[in-house]
C-alpha positions as a printed Julia matrix, in Angstrom:
618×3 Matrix{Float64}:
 -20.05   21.43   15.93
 -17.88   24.53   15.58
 -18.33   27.21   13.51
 -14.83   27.84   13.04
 -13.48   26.47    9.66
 -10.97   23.24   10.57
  -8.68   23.39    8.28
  -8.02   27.55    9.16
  -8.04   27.37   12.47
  -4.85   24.15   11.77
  -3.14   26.33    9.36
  -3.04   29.38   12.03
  -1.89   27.14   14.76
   0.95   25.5    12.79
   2.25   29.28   11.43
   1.89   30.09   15.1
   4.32   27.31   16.67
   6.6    27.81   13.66
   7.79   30.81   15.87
   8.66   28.41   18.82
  10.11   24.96   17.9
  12.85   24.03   15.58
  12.07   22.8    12.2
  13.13   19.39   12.67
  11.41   19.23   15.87
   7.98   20.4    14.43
   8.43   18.48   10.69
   8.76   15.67   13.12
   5.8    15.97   15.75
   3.19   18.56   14.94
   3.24   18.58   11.38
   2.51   14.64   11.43
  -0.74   15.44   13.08
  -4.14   15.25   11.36
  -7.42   17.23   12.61
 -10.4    15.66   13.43
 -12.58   18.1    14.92
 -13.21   21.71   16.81
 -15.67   21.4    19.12
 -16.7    24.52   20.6
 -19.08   23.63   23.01
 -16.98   20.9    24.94
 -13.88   23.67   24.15
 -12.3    20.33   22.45
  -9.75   19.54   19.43
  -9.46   16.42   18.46
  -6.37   15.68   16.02
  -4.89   12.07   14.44
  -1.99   10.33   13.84
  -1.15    7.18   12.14
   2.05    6.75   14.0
   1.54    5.99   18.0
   5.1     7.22   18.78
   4.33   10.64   17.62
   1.5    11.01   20.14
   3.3     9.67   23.17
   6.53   12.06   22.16
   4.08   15.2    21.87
   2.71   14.07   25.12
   5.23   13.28   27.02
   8.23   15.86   25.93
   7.12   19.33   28.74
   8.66   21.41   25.8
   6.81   20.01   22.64
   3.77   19.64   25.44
   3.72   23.32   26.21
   4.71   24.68   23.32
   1.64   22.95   21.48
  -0.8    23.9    23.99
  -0.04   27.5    23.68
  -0.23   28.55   20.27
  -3.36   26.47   20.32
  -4.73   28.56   22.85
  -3.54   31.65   21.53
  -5.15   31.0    18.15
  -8.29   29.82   19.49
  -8.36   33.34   21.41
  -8.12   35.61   18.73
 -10.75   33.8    16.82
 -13.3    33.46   19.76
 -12.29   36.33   22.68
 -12.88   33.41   24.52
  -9.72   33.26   27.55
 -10.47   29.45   28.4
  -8.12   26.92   27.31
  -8.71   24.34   24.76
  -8.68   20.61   25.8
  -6.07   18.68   22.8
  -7.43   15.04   22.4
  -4.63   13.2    20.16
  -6.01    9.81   19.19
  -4.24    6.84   16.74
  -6.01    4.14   14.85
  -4.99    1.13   17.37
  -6.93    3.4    20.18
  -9.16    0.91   20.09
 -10.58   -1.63   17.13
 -13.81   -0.52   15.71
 -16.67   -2.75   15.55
 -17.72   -2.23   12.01
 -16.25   -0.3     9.21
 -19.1     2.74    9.5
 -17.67    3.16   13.04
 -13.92    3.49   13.16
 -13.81    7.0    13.1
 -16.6     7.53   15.75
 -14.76    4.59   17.91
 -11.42    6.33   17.58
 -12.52    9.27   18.79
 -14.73    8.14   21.52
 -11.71    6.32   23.46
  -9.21    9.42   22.94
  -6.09    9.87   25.02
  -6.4    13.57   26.34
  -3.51   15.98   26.49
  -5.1    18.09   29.36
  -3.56   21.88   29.57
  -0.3    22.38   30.67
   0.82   23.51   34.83
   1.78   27.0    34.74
   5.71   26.3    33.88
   8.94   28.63   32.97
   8.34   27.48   29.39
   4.55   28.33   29.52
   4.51   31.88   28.0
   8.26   31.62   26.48
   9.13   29.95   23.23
  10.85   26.92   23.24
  13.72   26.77   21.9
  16.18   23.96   22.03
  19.66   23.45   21.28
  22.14   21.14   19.16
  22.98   19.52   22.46
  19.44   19.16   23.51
  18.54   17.28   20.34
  21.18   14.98   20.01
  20.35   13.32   23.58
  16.88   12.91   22.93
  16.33    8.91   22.73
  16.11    7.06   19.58
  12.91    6.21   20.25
  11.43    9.22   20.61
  13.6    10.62   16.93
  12.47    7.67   15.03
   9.62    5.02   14.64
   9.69    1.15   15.95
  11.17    0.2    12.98
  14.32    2.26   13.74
  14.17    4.77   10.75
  14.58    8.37   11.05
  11.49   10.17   11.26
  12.95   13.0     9.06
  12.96   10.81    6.21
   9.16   10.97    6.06
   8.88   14.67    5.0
   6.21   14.16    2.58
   3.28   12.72    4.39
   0.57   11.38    1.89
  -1.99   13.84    2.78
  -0.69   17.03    0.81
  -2.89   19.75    2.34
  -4.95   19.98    5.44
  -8.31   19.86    3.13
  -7.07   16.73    1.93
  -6.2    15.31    5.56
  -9.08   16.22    7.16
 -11.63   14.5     4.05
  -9.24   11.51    4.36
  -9.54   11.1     8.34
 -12.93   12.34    8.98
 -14.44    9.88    6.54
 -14.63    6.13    6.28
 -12.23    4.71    3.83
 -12.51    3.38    0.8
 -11.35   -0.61    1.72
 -12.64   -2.45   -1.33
 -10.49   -0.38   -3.67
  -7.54   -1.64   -1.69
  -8.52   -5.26   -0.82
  -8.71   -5.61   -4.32
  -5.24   -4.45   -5.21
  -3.44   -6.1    -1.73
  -5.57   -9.11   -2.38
  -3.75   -9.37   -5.95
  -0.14   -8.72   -4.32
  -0.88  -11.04   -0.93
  -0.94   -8.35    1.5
  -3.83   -8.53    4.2
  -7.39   -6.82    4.27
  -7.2    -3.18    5.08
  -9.61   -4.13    7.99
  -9.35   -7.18   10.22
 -11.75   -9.71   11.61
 -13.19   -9.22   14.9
 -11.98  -10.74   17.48
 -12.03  -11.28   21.29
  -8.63  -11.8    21.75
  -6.4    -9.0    20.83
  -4.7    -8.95   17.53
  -0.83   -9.95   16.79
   1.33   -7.46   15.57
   4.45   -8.76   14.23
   7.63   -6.79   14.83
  10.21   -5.81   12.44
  12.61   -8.34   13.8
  10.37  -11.33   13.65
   8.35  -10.15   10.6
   5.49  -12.45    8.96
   7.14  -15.08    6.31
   5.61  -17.22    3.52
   7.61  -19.45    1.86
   6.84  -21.3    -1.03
   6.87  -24.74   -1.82
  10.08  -26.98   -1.06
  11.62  -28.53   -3.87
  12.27  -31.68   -1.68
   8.77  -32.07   -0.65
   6.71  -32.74   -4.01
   3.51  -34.06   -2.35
   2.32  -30.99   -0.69
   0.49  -28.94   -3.98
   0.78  -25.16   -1.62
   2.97  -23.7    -0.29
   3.73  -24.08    3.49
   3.88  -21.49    6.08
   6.71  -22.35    9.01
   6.13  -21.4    12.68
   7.29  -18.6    14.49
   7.68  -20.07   17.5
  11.03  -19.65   19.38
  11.49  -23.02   20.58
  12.45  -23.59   16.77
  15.61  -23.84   14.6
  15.54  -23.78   10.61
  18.95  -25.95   11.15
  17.7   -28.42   14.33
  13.5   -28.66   13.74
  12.27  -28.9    10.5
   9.31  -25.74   10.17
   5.52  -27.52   11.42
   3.49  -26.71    8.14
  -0.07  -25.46    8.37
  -1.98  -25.75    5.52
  -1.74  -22.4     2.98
  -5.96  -22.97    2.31
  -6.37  -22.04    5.94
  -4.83  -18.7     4.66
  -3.71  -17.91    8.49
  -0.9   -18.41   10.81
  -1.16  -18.37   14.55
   1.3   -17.39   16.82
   0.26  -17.06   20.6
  -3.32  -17.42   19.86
  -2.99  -14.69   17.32
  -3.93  -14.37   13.84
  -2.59  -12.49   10.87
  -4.09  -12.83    7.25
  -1.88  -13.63    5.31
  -1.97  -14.35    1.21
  -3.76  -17.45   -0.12
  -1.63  -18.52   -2.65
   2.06  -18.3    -3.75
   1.17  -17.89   -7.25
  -1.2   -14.45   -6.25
   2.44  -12.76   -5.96
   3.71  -13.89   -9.39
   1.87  -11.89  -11.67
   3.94  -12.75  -14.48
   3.11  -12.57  -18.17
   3.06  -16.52  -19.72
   3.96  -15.17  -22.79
   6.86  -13.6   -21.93
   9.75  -15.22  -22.16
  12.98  -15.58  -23.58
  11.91  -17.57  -26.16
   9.35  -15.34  -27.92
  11.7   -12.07  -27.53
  13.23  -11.38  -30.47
  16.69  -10.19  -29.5
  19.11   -7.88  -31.95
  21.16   -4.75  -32.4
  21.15   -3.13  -28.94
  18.69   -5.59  -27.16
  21.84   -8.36  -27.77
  23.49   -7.17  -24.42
  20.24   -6.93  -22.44
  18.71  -10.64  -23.6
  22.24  -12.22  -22.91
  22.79   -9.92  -19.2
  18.9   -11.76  -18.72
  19.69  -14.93  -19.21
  22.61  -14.69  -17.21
  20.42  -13.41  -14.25
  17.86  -16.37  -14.76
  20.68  -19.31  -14.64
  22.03  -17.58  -11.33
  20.15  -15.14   -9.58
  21.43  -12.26   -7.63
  25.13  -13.4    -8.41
  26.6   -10.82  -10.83
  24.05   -8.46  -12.0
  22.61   -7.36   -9.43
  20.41   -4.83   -9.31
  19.69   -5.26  -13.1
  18.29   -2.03  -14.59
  16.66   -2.38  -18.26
  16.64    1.51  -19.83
  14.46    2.05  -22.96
  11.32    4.51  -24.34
   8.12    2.5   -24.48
   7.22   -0.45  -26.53
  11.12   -1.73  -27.07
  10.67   -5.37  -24.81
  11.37   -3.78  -21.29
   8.97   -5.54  -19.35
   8.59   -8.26  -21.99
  12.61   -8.92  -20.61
  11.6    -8.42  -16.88
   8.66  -11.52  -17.47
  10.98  -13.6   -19.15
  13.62  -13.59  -16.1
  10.7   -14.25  -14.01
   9.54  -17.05  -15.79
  12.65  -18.79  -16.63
  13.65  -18.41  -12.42
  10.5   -19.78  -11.46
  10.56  -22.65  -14.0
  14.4   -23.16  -12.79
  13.93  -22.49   -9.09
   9.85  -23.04   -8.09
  10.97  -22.87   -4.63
  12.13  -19.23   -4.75
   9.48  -16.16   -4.23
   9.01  -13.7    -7.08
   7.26  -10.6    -6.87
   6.61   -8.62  -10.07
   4.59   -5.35   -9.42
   4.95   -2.58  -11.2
   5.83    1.2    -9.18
   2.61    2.77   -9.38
   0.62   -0.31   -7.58
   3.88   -0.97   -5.17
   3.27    3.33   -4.66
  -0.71    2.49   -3.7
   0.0    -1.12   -1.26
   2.45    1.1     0.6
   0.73    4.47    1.39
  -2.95    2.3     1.83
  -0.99    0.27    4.47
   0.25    3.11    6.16
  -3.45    4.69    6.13
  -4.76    1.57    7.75
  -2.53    0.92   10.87
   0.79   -0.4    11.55
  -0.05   -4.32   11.47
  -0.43   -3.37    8.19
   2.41   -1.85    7.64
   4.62   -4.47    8.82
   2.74   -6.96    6.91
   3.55   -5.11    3.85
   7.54   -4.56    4.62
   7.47   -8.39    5.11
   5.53   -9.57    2.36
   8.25   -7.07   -0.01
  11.59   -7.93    1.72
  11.52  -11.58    2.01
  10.87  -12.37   -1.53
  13.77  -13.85   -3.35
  13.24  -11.74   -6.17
  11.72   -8.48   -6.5
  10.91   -7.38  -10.38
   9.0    -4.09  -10.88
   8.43   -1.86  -13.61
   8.41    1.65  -14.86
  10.39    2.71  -11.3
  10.39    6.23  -12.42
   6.97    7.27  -11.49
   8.09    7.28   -7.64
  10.66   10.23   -8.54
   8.34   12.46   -8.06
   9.38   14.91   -4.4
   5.41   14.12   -3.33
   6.78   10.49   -2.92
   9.25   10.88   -0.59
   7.76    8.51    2.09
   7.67    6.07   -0.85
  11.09    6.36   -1.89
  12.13    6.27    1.73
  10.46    2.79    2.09
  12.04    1.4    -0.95
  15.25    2.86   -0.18
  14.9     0.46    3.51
  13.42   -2.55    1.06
  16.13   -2.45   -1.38
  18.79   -2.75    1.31
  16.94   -5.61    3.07
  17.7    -6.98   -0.46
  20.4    -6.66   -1.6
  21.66   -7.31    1.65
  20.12  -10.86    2.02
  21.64  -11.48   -1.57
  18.42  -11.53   -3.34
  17.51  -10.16   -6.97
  15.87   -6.9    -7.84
  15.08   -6.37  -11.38
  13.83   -2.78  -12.54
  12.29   -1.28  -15.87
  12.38    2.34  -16.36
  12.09    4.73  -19.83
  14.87    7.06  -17.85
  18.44    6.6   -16.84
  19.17    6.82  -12.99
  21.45   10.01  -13.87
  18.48   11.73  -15.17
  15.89   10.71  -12.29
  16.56   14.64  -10.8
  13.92   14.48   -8.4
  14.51   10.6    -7.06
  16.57   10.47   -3.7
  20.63   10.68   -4.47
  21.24    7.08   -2.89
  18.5     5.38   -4.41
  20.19    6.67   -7.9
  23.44    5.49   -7.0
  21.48    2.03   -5.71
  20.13    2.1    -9.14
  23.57    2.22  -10.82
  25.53    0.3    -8.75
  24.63   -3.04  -10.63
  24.29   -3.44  -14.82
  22.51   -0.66  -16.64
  21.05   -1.71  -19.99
  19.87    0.27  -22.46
  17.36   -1.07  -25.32
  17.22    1.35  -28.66
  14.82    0.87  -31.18
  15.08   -2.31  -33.27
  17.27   -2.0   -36.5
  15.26   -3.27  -40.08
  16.46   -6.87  -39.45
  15.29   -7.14  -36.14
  12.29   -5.66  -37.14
  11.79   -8.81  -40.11
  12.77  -11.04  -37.74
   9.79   -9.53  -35.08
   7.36   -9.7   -37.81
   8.25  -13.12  -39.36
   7.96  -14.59  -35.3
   4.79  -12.59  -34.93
   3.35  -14.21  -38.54
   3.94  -17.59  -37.43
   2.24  -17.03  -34.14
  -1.06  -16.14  -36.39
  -0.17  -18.93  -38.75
  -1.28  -21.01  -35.94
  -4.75  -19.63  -35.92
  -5.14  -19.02  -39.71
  -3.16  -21.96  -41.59
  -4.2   -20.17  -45.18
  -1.95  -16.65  -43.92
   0.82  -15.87  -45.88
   2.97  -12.77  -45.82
   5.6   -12.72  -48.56
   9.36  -11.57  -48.02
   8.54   -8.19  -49.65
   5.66   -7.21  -47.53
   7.94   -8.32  -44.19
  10.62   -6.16  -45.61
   8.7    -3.35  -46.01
   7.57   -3.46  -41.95
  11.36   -3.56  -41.47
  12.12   -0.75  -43.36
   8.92    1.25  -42.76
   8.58    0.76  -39.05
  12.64    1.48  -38.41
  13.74    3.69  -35.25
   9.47    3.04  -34.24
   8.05    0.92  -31.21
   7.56   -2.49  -31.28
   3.71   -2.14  -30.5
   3.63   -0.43  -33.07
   4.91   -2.98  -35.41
   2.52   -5.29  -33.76
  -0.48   -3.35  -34.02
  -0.19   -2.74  -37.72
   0.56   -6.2   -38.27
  -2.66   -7.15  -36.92
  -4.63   -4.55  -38.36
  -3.93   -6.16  -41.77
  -3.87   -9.71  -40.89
  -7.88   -8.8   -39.56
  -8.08   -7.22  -43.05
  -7.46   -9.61  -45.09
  -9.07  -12.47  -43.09
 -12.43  -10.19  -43.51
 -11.29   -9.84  -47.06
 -10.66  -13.46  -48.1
  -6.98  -12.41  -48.69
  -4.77  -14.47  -46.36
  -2.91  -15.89  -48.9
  -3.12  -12.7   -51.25
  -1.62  -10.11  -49.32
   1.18   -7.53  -51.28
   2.91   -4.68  -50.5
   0.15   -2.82  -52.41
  -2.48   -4.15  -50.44
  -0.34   -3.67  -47.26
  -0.04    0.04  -48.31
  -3.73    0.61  -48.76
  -4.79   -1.38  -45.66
  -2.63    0.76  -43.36
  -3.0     4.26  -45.32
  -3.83    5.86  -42.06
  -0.43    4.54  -39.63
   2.33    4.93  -41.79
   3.57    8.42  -43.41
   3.25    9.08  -46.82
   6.83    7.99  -48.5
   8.06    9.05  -52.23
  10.21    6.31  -51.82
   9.66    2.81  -53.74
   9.27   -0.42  -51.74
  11.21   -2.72  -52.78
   9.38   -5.76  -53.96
   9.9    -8.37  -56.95
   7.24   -6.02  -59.01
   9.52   -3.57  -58.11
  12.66   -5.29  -59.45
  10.96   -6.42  -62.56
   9.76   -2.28  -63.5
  13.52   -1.84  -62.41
  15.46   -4.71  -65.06
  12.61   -3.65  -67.75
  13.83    0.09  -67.37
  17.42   -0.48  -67.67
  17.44   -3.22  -70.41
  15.29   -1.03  -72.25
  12.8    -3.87  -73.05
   9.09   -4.25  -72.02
   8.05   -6.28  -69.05
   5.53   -8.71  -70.64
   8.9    -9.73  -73.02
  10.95  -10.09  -69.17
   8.38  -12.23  -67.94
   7.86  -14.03  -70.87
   8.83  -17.31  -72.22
  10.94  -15.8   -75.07
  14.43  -17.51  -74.85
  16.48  -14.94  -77.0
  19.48  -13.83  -75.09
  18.39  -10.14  -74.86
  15.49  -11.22  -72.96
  16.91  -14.26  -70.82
  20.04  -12.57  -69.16
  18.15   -9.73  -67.41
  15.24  -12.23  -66.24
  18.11  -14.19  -64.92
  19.59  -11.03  -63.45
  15.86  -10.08  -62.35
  15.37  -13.56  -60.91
  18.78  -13.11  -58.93
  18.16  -10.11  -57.13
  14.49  -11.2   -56.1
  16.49  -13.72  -54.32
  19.42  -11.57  -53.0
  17.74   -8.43  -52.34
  14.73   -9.27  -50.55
  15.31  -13.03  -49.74
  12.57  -14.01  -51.68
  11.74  -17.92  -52.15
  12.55  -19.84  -55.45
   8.81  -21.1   -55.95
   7.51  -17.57  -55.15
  10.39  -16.29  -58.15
   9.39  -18.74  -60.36
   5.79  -18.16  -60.03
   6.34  -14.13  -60.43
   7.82  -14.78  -64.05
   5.36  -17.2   -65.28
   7.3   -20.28  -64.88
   5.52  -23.61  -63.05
   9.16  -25.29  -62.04
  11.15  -23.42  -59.12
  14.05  -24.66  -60.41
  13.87  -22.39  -63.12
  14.74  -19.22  -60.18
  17.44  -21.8   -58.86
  18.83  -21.89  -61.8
  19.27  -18.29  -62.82
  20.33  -17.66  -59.28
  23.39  -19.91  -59.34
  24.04  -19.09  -63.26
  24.41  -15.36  -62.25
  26.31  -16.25  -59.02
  29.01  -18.27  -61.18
  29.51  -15.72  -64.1
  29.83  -12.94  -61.35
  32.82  -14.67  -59.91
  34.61  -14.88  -63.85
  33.12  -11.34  -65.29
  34.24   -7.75  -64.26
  31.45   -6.23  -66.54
  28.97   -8.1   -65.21
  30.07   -7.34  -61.67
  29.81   -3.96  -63.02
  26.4    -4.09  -63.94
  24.89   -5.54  -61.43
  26.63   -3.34  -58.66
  25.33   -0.43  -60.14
  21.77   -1.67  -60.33
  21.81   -2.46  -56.68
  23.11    1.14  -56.46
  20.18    2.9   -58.23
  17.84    0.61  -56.04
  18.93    1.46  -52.62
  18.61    5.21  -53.53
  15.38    4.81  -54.95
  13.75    2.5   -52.01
């Protein structure tokens, strides 16, 4: 093995050809390359590349050829004195399949294709340097890749320095990491079965589909894979269905894994959907814009991109559109990922070979609807290649007329390191913002959340007050957090026998350590009965006595009126607060105080200016 340092030796070679070929030229050959090894002995150096077209181009272009072979040589001189040339051995993963995991990297070097030295030429010892006109008549296919994008647009390889290439292409992956994740997504194995014939790999014209099941067709309990074959028609031969168990499909002897089930690409929350999200305030635009996009997908809004900080119903909206299209249309494919796991399929299927990689652009661009979450984290410049492939994906998309949903806790405009036409992409549908809930929403959260638990614990009961003080103390805050402290004292009070004796007191003391301290008054019938004593100047036990006298019966009925109007509280519950058995008693004084208001101008007086001195003091 050579005593030379790798990773120097690389760096010094590419700031030596830096001198010679363009920058597009090299960004688009050299730099693609990985090394492998410097061998000394054998006077060897053995680099990668995951791309095939990048090796035949280097080999087969006298320029690039010579040009390469040089500043190799040159570096490999001053470091060693030594005048003989350097053999370059350029080797791609479909060299050859490897018999077991342990041996790809020993296999793919052992059947390399060598890049012997260069015939003494005119270009040999002179830099090469090519023009505009040079460039532009180079062939496509030696520009761009076999799926006809410019190679350019893959500036950001996902190896980031030449440490981290050579640790990633020297050693065995790591396949049960990704299995894992592509097995969750239906994407194949990283590494494929054995076999003795060779293995299929599908074009980007005549990629790999899966369709689901067929609405027409409700015997079959899978879905059904159609052939490929070209004697076929979708419109004159109905697709010859192998069974989706088998989870293969062979095409000229050939087989490509494919995903088991139709279901593995879901991944959609149950309990997400329309019907369990609360919708109010600025949410109203987004929940009726979602609907609209479940009853007819891809026809208006389309893409459809839900804005909002964490924990305000982003992807709780996302699942419901999901759920309510594939309860509406079972026949259609949804895939709901989110960006850092659609980030990890794509640069894992890159890393294992291009049957791979086309299995992967097929599996994402012939879904019928494509939902994924939190798209900002690809912004970042390091995921170019990712943004790239998305770019290509969401124009396959769009194109074909299906839906793309995306979450995201920042506006396209602000995205400042996400490609410019992937932000204009983003726009170019219905933007959505979701702010955080308003104090009603907030009640109306809770109260849904409360009967949810209700379900589990038939003795819980949360009165008016204690819901309005979550709306008011959990205003312009996440709804996980509203959630969270909701269960915190539900647990509480289940532990402490208090399920049906829980007060904004108890509420307070319970969740001491989550909410600020306020100087502020919650507003609560104990509250309004401190309040009515205070202004009428009499004592409480007199206001929630049974004395009848008038100076003690009007403010209990004003009292008993503003328990109901002010915090919605129930009749029974009123009644009950003042010591009286019959609910009608609160009825009553609520419709008593309701009448007189309509015939007296002092009373109106009164009672507006009690309401007053609450609201400033709560």
């Amino acid at each position: 093995m050579s005593n030379i340092n790798l990773n120097d030796f690389w760096n010094k070679v590419r700031e030596d050809i830096e001198a010679t070929l363009p920058k597009e030229i090299l960004e688009s050959t050299i730099i693609r390359l990985l090394p492998l090894q410097l061998d000394e002995i054998s006077k060897t150096l053995t680099l990668t590349t995951m791309q095939t077209y990048i090796k035949d181009f280097i080999e087969n272009e006298p320029m690039i050829k010579n040009a390469f072979q040089n500043s190799v040589n040159n570096v490999w001189q001053r470091l060693t004195k030594n005048n003989s040339p350097l053999t370059i051995i350029i080797t791609t993963p479909g060299d050859k399949e490897p018999a077991t995991l342990h041996e790809e990297v020993k296999t793919t070097v052992a059947q390399p294709s060598v890049m012997t030295p260069p015939e003494p030429t005119a270009f040999t010892n002179q830099p090469a340097n090519y023009d505009d006109s040079q460039i532009a008549s180079m062939p496509q296919s030696q520009l761009g890749n076999e799926s006809g994008y410019d190679m350019n647009e893959y500036e950001n390889a996902p190896y980031e320095t030449a440490a981290h290439a050579n640790e990633t292409a020297t050693h065995a992956p790591n396949y049960s990491a990704y299995d894992q994740l592509a097995s969750q997504y239906g994407l194949p194995p990283a590494a494929p079965a054995p076999s003795q014939t060779p293995l299929h790999t599908p074009n980007y014209d005549e990629p790999v589909v899966v369709d689901s099941v067929r609405k027409n067709d409700a015997t079959k309990s899978g879905p059904y894979i159609p052939s490929t074959s070209p004697m076929e028609s979708d419109s004159l031969f109905p697709p010859s269905e192998i069974p989706q168990e088998a989870a293969s499909m062979q095409s000229n002897s050939s087989q490509t894994t494919l995903y088991k089930n139709n279901e593995s690409i879901l991944k959609l929350n149950p309990d997400y959907t329309f019907a369990t999200f609360i919708a109010g305030g600025s949410s109203q635009m987004a929940y009726v814009a979602a609907q609209n996009i479940a009853e007819n997908p891809a026809n208006r809004y389309n893409p459809f991109f839900i804005y909002g900080k964490s924990g305000l119903g982003k992807t709780h909206l996302m699942h419901a559109i999901g759920n309510e299209i594939h309860r509406r249309y079972p026949h259609l494919q949804i895939m709901c990922i989110t960006s850092e796991n659609f980030l990890n399929l794509f640069v894992q299927s890159i890393r294992y070979g291009q049957t791979n990689m086309d299995i992967f652009r097929s599996t994402f661009r012939k879904v019928d609807v494509l939902l994924i979450d939190d798209i900002q984290f690809i912004q970042e410049k390091r995921y170019a290649g990712t943004q790239m492939e998305f770019f290509h994906t969401f124009n396959a998309l769009t194109d074909s007329k299906k839906q793309i949903v995306l979450t995201s806790d920042v506006l396209p405009q602000d995205m400042e390191q996400m490609e410019d036409r992937l932000r204009t992409r983003f726009s170019s549908g219905l933007v959505v913002t979701i702010d955080p809930p308003n104090s009603e929403t907030l009640e109306a959260i809770t109260r849904s959340y409360v009967d949810k638990q209700r379900e589990l614990l038939p003795n819980l009961n949360i009165p008016n007050e204690v819901i309005r003080f979550f709306g008011n103390t959990y205003y312009n805050r996440s709804v996980r957090d509203l959630q969270g402290a909701l269960t915190k004292l539900i647990t509480a009070a289940e532990l402490d026998n208090k399920l049906d004796q829980i007060t904004v007191e108890y509420t307070r003391y319970i969740l001491r350590d989550l909410i600020p301290e306020s100087k502020k008054s919650v507003l609560s019938v104990a509250y309004i009965q401190d309040f009515i004593s205070d202004y009428f100047k009499i004592k409480k036990e007199f206001l929630v006595g049974q004395k009848r006298n008038k100076q003690y019966a009007h403010p209990r009925q004003i009292a008993m009126y503003l328990c109901r109007e002010l915090i919605n509280e129930s009749f029974p519950q009123i009644s009950q607060a003042f010591g009286k058995k019959d609910h009608t008693t609160a009825l009553h004084a609520y419709n008593k105080i309701s009448e007189d208001l309509a015939k007296s101008t002092d009373l109106k007086r009164t009672i507006d200016d009690i309401i007053s001195k609450i609201n400033e003091d709560t």
